[in-house]
N, C-alpha and C positions, 0 to 999 in steps of 0.2 A: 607226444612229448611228456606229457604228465605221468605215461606208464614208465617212464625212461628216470624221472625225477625221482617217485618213489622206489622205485628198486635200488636208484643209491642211497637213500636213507634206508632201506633193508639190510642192504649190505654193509654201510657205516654202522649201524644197530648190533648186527652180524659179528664187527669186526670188536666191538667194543663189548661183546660177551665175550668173547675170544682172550681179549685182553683181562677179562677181569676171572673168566676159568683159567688161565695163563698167571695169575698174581695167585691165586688160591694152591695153586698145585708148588708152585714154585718160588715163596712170598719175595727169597729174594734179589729176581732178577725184574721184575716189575713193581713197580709203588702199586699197594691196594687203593682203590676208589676212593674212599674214603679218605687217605690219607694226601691224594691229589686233591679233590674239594676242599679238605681243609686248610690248605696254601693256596692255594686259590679264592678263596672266598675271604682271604683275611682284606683284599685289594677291595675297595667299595668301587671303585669302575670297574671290576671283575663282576662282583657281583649283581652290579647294572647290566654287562650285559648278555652273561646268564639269563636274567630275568624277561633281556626282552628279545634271546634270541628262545626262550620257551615260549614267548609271545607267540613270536614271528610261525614256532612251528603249529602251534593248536591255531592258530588265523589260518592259515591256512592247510589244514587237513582237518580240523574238528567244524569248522564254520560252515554250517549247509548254505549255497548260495540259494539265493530267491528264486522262488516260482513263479516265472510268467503268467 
């Protein structure tokens, strides 16, 4: 199950290069990153949970769990 989890974050990863090779080639059929962040983060519960959904992700993929 867990090989199943991170292969959609591969592919969300995947999709969100896609998107933003896709804003560079084309600037104006997609907003650049940058320019979505910056409407976005003007919101302070936007950027709460930004914050603790980059939590959520390094807890669980950067956290080694304990050794027996």
């Amino acid at each position: 199950m867990r090989e199943v989890t991170v292969a959609g974050f591969v592919v969300c990863g995947l999709l969100i290069a896609a998107l933003v090779a896709q804003a560079r080639l084309a600037p104006f059929t997609v907003a650049r990153l940058s320019t979505l962040l910056d409407v976005v983060m003007q919101d302070r519960a936007a950027r709460v949970t930004v914050l603790l959904f980059w939590w959520w992700l390094g807890w669980h993929f950067l956290v080694v769990p304990p050794q027996p």
